[in-house]
N, C-alpha and C positions, 0 to 999 in steps of 0.2 A: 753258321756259328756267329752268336752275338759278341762280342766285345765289353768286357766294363770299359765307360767311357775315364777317360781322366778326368781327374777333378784337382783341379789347383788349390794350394794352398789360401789362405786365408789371411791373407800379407796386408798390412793398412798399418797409419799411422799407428795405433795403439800397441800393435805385436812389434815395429819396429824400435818405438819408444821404450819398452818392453827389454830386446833385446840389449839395446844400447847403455839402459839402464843397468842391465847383468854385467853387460862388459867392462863397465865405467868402474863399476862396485869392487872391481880384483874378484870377486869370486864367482869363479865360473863353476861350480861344481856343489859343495854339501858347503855353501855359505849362508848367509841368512838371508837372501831369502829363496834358498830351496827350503831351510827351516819354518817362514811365512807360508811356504806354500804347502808344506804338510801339513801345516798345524788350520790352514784354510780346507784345503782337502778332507780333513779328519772331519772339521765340522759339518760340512755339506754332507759326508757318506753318514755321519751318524755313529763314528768309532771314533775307541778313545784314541788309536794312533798311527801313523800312515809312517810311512818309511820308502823314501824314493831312492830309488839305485841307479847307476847307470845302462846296466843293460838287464836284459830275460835270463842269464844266465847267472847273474851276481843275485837276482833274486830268486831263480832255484836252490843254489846255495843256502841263502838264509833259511829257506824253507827245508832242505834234505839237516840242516843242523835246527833248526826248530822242533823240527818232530824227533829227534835224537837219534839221527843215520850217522853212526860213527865206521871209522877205519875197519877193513873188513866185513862191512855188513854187505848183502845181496842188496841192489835197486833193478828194478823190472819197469823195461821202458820199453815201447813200442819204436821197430824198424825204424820210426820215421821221425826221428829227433833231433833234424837238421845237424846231427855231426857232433855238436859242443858236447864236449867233456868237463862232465859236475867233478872240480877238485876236490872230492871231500877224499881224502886218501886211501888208497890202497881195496875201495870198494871194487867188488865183481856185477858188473853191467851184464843182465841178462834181458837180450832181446828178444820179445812176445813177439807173434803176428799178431793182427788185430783178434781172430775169430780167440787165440788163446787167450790174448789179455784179459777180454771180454770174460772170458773163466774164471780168470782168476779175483779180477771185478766181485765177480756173483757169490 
């Protein structure tokens, strides 16, 4: 059995200057420039607008309230959802095996 090798980070002046510059700034979170960098982002992908969160799950969220998954609706997740519980309230979490999912997919 092969192994993925490690692959180190990508640390150099720039990413530290980088860093130092966030931390200097007070905003380490939704300041400007996470703002600079959505609005860089948005450009490069070719969409009007990016929105950076801090984790997979803050942006599940956005997305189960985007498409309009309110309190009480059914969400169909597969077995293997690393555990995190989508706060959208009071919904019923049904878990597919893959081969159903894939049914309900089609």
């Amino acid at each position: 059995m092969s192994l993925i090798p490690f692959a180190p980070p990508r640390i150099d002046d720039e990413i530290i200057n980088e860093v130092v510059a966030t931390l200097r700034s007070g905003w380490i979170t939704t300041g400007p420039r996470t703002k600079q960098f959505e609005k860089e982002l948005s450009a490069y992908n070719g969409n009007a607008a990016t929105l950076c969160l801090n984790s997979a799950t803050a942006g599940l969220e956005v997305m189960l309230k985007w498409y309009g998954v309110k309190e009480g609706d059914e969400v169909i997740l597969p077995p293997y959802h690393q555990g995190v519980e989508i706060k959208v309230g009071g919904n019923k979490y049904i878990l597919l095996r893959e081969s159903e999912l894939l049914m309900v997919i089609r």
